[in-house]
C-alpha positions as a Markdown table, in Angstrom:
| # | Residue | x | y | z |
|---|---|---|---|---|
| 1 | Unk | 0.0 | 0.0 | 0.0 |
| 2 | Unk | 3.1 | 2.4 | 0.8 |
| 3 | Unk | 5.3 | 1.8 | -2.1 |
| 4 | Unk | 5.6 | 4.6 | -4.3 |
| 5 | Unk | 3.9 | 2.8 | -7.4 |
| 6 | Unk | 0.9 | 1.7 | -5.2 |
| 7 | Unk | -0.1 | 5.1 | -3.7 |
| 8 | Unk | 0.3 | 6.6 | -7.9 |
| 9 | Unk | -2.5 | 3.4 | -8.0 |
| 10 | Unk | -4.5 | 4.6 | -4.4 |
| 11 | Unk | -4.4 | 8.2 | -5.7 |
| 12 | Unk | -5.9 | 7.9 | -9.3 |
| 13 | Unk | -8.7 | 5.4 | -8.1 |
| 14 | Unk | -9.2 | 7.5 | -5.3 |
| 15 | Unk | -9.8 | 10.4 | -7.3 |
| 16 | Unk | -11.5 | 9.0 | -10.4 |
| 17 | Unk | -14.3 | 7.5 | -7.5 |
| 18 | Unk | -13.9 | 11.4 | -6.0 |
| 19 | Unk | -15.3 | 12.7 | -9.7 |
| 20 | Unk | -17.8 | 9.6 | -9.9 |
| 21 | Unk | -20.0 | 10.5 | -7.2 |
| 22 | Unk | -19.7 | 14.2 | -7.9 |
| 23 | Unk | -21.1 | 13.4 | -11.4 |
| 24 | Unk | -24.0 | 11.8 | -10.2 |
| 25 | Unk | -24.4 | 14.3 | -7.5 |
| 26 | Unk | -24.2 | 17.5 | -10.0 |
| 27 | Unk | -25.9 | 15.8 | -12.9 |
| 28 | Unk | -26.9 | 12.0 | -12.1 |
| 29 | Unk | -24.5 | 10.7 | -13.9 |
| 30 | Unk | -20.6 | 9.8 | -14.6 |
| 31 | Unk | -19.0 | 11.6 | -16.9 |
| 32 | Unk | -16.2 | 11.0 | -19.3 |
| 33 | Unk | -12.5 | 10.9 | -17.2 |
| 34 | Unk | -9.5 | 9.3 | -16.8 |
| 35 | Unk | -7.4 | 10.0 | -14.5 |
| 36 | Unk | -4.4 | 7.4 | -14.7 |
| 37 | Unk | -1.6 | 9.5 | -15.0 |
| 38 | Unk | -0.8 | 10.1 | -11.8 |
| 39 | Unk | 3.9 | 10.7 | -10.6 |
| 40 | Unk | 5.3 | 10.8 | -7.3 |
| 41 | Unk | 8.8 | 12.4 | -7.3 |
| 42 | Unk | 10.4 | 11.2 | -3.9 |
| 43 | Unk | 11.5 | 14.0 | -1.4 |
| 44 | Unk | 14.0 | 13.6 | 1.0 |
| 45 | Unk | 14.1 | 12.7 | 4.5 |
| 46 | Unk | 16.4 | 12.9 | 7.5 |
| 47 | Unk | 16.5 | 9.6 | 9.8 |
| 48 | Unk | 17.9 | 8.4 | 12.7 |
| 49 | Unk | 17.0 | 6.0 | 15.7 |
| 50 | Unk | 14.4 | 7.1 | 17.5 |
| 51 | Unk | 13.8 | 10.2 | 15.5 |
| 52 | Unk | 13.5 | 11.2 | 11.6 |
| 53 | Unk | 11.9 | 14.3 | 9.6 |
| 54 | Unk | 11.2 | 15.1 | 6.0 |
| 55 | Unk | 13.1 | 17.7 | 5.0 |
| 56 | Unk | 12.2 | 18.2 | 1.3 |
| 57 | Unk | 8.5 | 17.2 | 0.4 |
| 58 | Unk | 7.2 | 15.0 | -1.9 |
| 59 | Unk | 6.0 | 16.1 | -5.1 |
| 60 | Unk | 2.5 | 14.6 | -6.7 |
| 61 | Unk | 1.4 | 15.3 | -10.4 |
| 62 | Unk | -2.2 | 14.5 | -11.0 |
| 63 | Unk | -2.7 | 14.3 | -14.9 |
| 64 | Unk | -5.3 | 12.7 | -17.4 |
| 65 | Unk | -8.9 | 13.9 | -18.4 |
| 66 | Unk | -12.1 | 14.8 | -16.8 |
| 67 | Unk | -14.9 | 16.5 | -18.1 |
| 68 | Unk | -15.6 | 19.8 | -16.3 |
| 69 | Unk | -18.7 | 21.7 | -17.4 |
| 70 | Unk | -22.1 | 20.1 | -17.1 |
| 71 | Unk | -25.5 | 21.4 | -18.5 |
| 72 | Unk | -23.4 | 24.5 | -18.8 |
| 73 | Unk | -22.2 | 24.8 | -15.1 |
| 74 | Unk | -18.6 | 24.2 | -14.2 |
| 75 | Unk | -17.4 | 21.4 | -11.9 |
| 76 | Unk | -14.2 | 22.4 | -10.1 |
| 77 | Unk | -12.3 | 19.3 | -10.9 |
| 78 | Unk | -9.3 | 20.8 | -9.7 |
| 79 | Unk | -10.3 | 20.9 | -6.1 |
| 80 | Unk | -11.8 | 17.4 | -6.1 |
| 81 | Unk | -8.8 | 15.8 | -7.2 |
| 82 | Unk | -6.6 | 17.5 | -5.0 |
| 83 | Unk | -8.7 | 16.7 | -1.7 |
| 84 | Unk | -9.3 | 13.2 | -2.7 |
| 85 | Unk | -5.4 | 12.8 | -3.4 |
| 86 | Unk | -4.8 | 14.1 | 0.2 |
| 87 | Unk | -7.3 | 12.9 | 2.2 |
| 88 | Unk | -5.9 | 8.9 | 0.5 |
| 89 | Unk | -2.5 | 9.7 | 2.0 |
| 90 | Unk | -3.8 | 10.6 | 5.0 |
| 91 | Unk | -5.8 | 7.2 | 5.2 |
| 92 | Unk | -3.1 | 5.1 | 4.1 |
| 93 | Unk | 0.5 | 6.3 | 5.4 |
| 94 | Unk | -0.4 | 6.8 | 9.4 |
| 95 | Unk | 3.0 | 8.8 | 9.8 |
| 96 | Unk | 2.9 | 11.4 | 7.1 |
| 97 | Unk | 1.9 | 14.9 | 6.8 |
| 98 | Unk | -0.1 | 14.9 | 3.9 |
| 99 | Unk | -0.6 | 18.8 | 4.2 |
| 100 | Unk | 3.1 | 19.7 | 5.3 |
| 101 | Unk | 5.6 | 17.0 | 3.3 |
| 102 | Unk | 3.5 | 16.3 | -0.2 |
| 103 | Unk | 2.7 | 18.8 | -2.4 |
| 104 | Unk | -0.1 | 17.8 | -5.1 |
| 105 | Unk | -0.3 | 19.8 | -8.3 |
| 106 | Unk | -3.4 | 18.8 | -10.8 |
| 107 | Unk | -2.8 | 19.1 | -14.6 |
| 108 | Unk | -5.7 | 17.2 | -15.4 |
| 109 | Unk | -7.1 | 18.0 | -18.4 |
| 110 | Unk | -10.2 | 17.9 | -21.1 |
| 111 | Unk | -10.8 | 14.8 | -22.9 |
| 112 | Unk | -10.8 | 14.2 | -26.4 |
| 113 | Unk | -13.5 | 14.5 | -28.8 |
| 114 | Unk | -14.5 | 11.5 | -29.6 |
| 115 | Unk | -13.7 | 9.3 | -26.6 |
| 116 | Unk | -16.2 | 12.2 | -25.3 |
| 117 | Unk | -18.7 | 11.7 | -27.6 |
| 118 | Unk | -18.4 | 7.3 | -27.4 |
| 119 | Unk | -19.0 | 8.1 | -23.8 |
| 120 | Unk | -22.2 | 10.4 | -23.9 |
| 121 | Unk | -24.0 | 8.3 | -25.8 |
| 122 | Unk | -27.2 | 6.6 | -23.6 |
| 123 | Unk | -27.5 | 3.0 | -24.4 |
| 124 | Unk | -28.5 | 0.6 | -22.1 |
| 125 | Unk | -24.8 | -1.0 | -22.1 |
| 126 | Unk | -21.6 | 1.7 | -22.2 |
| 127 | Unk | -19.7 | 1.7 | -25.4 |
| 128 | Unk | -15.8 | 0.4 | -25.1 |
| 129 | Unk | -14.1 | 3.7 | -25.4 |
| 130 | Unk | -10.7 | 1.6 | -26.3 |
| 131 | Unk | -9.5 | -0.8 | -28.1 |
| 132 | Unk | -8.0 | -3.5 | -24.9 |
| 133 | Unk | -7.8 | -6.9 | -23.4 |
| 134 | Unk | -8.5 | -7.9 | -20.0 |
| 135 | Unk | -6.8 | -11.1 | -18.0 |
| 136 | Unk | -7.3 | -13.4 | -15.3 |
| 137 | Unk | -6.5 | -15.9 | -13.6 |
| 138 | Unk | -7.7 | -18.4 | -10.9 |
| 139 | Unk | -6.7 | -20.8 | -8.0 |
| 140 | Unk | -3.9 | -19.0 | -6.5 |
| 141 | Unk | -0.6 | -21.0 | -6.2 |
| 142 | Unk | 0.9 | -21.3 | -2.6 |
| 143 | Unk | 3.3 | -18.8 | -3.5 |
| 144 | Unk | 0.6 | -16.2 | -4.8 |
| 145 | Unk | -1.6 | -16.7 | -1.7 |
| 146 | Unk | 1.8 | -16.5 | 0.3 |
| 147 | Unk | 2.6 | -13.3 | -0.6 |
| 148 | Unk | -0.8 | -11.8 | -1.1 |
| 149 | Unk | -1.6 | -13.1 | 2.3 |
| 150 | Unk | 1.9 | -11.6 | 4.3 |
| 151 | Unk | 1.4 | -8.3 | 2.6 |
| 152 | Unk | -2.8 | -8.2 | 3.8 |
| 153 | Unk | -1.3 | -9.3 | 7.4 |
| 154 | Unk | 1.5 | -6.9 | 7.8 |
| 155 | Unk | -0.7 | -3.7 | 6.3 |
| 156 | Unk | -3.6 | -4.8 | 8.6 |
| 157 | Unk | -4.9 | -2.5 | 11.0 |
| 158 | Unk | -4.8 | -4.7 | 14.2 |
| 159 | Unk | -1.4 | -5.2 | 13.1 |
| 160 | Unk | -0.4 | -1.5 | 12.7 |
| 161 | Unk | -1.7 | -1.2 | 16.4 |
| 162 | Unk | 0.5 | -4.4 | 17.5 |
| 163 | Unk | 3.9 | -2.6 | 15.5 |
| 164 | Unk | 3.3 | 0.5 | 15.2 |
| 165 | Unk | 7.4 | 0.5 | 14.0 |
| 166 | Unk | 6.5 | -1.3 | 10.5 |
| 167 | Unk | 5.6 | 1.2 | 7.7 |
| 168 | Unk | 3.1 | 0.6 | 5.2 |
| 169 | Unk | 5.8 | 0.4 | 2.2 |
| 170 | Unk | 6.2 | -3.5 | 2.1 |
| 171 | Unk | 6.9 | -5.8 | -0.9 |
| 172 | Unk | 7.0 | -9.4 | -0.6 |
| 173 | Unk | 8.5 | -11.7 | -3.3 |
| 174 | Unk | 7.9 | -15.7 | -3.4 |
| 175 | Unk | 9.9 | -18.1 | -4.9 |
| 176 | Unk | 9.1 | -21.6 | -5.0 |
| 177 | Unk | 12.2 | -24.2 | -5.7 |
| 178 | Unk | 11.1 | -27.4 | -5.6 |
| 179 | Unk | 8.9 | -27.7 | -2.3 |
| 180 | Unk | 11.0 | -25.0 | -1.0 |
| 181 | Unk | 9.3 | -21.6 | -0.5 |
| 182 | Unk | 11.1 | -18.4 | 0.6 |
| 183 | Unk | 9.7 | -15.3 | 1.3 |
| 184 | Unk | 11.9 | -12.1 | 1.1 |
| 185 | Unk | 10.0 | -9.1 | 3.0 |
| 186 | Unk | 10.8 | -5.5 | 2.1 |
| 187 | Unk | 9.4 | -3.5 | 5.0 |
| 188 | Unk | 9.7 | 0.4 | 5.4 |
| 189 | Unk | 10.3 | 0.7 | 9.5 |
| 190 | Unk | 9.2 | 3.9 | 11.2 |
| 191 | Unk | 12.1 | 5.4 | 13.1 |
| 192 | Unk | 10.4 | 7.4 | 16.0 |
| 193 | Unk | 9.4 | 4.5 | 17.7 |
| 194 | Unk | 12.8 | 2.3 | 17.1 |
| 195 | Unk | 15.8 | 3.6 | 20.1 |
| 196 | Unk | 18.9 | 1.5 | 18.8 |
| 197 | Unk | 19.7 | -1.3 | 16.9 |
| 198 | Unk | 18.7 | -4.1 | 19.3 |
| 199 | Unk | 15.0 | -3.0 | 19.5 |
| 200 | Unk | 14.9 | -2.5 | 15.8 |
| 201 | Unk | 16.5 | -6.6 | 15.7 |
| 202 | Unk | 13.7 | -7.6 | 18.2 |
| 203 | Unk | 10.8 | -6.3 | 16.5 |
| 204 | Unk | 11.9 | -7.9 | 13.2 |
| 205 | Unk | 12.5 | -11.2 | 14.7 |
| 206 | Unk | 9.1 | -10.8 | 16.4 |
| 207 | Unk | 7.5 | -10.0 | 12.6 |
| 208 | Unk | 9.0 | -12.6 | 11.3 |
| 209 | Unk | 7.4 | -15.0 | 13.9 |
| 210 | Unk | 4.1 | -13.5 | 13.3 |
| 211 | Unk | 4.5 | -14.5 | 9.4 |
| 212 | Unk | 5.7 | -17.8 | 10.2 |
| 213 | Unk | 2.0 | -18.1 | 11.9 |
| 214 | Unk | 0.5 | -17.1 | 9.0 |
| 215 | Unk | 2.2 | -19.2 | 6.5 |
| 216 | Unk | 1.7 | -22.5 | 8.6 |
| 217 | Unk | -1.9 | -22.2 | 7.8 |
| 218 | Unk | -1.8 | -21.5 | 4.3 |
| 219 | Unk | 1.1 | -24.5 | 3.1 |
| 220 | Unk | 2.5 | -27.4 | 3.9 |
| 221 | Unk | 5.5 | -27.0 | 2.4 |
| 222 | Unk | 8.7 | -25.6 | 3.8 |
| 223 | Unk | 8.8 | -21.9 | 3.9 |
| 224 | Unk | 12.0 | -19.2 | 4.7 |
| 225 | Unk | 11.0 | -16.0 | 5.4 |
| 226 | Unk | 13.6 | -13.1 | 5.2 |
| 227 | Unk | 13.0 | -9.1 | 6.2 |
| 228 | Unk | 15.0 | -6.4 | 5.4 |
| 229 | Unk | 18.2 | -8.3 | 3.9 |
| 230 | Unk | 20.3 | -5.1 | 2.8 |
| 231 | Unk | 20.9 | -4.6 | 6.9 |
| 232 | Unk | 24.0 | -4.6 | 8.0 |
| 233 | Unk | 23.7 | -5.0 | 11.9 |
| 234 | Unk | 27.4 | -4.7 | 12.5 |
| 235 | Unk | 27.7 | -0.9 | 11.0 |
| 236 | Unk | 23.7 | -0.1 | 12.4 |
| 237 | Unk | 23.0 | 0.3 | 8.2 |
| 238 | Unk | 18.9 | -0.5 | 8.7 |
| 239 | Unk | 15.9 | 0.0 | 6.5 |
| 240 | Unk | 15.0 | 3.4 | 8.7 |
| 241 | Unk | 12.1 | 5.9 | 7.3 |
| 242 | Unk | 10.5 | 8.8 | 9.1 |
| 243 | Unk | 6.8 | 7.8 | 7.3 |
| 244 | Unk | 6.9 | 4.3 | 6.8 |
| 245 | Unk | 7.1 | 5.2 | 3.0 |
| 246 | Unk | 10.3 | 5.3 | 0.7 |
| 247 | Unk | 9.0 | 7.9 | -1.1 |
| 248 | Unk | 10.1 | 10.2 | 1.6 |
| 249 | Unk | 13.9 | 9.8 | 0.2 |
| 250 | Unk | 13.9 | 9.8 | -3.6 |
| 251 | Unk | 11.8 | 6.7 | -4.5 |
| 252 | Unk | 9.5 | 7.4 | -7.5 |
| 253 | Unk | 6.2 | 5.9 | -8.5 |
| 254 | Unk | 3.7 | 5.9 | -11.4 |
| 255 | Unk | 0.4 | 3.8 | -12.2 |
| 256 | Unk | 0.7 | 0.8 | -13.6 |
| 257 | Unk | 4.2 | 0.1 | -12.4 |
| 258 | Unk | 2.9 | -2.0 | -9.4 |
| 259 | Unk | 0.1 | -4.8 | -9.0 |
| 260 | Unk | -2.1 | -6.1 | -11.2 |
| 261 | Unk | -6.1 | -5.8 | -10.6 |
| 262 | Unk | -5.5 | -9.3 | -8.3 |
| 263 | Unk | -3.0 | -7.6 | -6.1 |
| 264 | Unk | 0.1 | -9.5 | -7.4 |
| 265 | Unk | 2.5 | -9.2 | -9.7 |
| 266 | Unk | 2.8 | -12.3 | -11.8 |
| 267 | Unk | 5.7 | -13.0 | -14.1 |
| 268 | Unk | 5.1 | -16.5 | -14.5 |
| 269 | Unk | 1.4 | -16.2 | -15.5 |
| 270 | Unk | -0.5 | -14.1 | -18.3 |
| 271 | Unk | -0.9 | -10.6 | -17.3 |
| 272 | Unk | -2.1 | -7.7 | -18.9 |
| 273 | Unk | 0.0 | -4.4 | -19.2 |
| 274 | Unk | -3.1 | -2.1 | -18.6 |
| 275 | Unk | -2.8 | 0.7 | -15.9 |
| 276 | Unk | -5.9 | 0.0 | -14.6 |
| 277 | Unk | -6.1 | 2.6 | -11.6 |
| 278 | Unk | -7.8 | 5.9 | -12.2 |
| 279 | Unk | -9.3 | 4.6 | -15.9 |
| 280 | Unk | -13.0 | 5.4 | -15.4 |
| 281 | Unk | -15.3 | 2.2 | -14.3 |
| 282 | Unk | -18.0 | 3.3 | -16.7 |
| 283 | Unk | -16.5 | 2.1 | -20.1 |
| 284 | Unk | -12.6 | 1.8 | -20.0 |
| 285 | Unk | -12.1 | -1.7 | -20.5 |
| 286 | Unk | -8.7 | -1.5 | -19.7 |
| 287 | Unk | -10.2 | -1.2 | -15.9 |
| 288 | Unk | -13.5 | -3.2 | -16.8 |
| 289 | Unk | -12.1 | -6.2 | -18.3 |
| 290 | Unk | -9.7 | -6.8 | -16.1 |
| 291 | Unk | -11.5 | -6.9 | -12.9 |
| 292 | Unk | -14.1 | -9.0 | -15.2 |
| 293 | Unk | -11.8 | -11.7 | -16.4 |
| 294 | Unk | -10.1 | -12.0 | -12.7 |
| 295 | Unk | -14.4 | -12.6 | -11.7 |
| 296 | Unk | -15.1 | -15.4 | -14.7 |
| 297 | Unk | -11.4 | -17.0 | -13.6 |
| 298 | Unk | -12.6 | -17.0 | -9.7 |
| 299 | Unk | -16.1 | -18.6 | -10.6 |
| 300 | Unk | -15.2 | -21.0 | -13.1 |
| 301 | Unk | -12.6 | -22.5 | -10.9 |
| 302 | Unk | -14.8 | -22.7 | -7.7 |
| 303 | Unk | -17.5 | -24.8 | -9.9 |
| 304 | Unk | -14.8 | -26.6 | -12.4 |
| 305 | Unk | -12.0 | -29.1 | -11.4 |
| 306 | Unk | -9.7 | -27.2 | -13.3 |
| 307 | Unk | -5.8 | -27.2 | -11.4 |
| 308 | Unk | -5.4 | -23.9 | -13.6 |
| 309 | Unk | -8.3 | -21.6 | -14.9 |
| 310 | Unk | -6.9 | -18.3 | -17.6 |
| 311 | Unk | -9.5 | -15.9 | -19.1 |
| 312 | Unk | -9.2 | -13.2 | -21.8 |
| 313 | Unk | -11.4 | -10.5 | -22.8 |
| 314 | Unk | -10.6 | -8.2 | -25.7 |
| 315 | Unk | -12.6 | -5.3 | -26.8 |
| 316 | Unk | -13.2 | -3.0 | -29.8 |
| 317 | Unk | -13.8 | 0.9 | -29.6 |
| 318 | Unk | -17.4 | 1.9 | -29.9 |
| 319 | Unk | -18.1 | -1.6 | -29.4 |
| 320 | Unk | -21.3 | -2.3 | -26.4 |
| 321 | Unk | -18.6 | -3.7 | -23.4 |
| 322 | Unk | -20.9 | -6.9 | -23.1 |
| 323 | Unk | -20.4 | -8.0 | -26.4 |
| 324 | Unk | -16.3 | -8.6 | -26.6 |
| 325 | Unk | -14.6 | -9.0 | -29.7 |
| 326 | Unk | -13.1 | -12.4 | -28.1 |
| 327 | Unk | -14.1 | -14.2 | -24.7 |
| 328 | Unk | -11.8 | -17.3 | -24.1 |
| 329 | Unk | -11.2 | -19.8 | -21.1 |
| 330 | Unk | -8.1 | -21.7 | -21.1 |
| 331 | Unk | -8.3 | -24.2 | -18.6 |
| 332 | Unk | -5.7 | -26.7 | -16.8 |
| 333 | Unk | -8.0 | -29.6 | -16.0 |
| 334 | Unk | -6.9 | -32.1 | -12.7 |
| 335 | Unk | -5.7 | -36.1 | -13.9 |
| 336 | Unk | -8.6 | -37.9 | -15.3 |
| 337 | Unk | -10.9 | -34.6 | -15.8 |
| 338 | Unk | -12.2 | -33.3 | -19.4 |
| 339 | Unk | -12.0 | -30.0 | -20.4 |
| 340 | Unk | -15.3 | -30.9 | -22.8 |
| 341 | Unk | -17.9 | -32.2 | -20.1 |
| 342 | Unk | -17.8 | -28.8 | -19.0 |
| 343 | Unk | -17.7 | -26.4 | -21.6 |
| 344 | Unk | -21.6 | -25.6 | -20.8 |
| 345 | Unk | -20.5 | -24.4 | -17.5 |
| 346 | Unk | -17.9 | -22.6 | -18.6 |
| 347 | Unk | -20.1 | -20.6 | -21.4 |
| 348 | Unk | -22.8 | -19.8 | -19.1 |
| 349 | Unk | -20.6 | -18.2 | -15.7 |
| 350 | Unk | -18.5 | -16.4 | -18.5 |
| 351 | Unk | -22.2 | -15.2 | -20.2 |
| 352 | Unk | -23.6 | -14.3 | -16.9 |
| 353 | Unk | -21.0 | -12.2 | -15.9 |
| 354 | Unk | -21.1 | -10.3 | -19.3 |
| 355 | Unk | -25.0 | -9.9 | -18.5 |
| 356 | Unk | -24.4 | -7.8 | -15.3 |
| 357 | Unk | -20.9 | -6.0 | -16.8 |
| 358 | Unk | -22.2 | -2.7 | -16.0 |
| 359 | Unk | -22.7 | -3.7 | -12.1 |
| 360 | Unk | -18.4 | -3.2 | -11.9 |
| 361 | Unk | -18.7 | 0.5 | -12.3 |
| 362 | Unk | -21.0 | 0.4 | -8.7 |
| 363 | Unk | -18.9 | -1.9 | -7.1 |
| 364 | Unk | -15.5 | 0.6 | -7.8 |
| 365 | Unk | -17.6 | 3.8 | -7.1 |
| 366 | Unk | -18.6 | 2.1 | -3.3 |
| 367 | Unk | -15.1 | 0.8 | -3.0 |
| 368 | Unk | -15.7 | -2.4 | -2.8 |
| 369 | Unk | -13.3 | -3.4 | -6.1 |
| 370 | Unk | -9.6 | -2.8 | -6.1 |
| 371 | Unk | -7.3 | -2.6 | -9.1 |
| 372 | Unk | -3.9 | -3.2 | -7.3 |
């Protein structure tokens, strides 16, 4: 949630919902916006046990396009963005300053012409406004629900209130070898509340534990987990911050640079490039179809015994988004299963879902869809 590339994701979601229910507030409906273009430019910070302060702040560019006049009356889009920007930081990174250490600057922009026009248009079902493809995929793999898992634990709020010394910048990378997992935890620590170097060894021995827990329940196999590995103990060289975020001290972030729509980044598994935080939920499929195909991959592998499940979506511009140019299932069946017994099933969760397409743009304006 605290590296640099997520909070670019927080922000433009956070702001593109910010404009959504303003639409329908102002004039009952969304209007045409995308606002994926979001930088962080890292400041720079001053840390040191028990104490640290940002010296330089960080700097936040809020780009893209948003329509901002409405049955001739002018919607301060401006203003929106920049409050909804702030008031994410101040919900996700518990020891910054949103006012005092970021500055936010908003060059959003007017939207072209005809993705205007493909968006104004009242049919029943929203017209793609891009030409995209959506992907998904479904049961997790140990080392996907490993890391998913650690990083849902450690950016929890009961356990922010157990370690109030662990940031909310935290990466976790898996690697399976064999039946050999390891775990290599990269965790921002909050230097006010860490005195010397043996505290700051306890409480990440004491994290570690807490992980361990976590991972009995969720594998079998053997699992290492490591924190922090660039310390150096002997010279008191420790992953220190003053917010819990390294974009205090230089670190940089954009959208799309970070987790896919399932919260992962996948390497070994199809994935689309889409940045699809901040793309409006009304008929960018690079958002839509995304979140759609992770939703077909989920359902089809709870009611299929498939070992792997993969789902692809691609659209055409000006094209109704329930009607894709392709809709395909790939599926990994388990020994002694066929793929063709169950290609009814398959048709109709994939057809159902396409059905109720347009109930995605309610489910991101209430918050209850992520995209990272």
């Amino acid at each position: 949630m605290g590296h640099p590339d997520s909070l670019a994701d927080g922000i433009a979601d956070s702001v593109s919902r910010a404009l959504c229910r303003e639409y329908r507030d102002r004039v009952g409906c969304v209007l045409h916006h995308n606002t994926d273009q979001v930088e962080l430019v890292g400041g720079r910070a001053d840390v040191s046990f028990g104490r640290g302060e940002v010296l330089a702040p960080i700097y936040i560019l809020l780009s893209g396009r948003a329509a901002d006049v409405a049955d001739k009356r002018h919607i301060p889009v401006h203003s929106i963005a920049i409050h909804a920007a702030r008031e994410y930081l101040r919900e996700t990174i518990r020891n910054l300053d949103a006012d005092r250490d970021v500055i936010i600057d908003s060059r959003i922009g007017r939207g072209s012409t005809d993705l205007v026009d493909v968006f104004r248009r009242c049919e029943a079902v929203p017209l793609s406004n891009d030409t995209s493809f959506g992907v998904g995929h479904a049961p997790f793999s140990d080392v996907e629900k490993l890391c998913l898992e650690t990083e849902k634990l450690l950016n929890s709020d009961s356990f922010k209130d157990k370690y109030p010394e662990s940031g909310e910048d935290i990466k976790v990378m898996g690697l399976r070898e064999g039946d050999k997992i390891s775990l290599t935890i990269s965790m921002a620590m909050v230097a006010k509340y860490i005195p010397d170097i043996d505290y700051y060894a306890g409480v990440i021995g004491d994290i570690k534990e807490e992980v361990q827990k976590l991972v009995s329940g969720i594998t079998s196999r053997e699992v290492k987990v490591n924190i922090n590995t660039a310390d150096d103990y002997d010279r008191k060289v420790v992953y220190l911050t003053a917010t819990g975020t390294s974009t205090e001290m230089g670190d940089d972030g954009s959208v799309g640079r970070g987790n896919r729509v399932n919260g992962l980044i996948t390497p070994y598994r199809f994935m689309s490039m889409e940045a699809a935080a901040g793309k409006n939920p009304v008929n960018h499929v690079g958002k839509i179809y995304n979140l759609l195909a992770k939703m077909m991959a989920e359902d089809i592998a709870k009611d299929i015994p498939a070992r792997e499940v993969y789902v692809r979506l691609l659209s055409q511009i000006g094209k109704p988004i329930d009607i894709p140019k392709a809709a395909s299932a790939q599926l990994i069946m388990k020994e002694g299963e066929s793929y063709a017994k169950y290609n009814s099933t398959i048709e109709s969760i994939m057809d159902e879902h396409l059905a109720n397409i347009t109930e995605i743009t309610n489910l991101f304006i209430e918050g209850k869809l992520t995209t990272f």
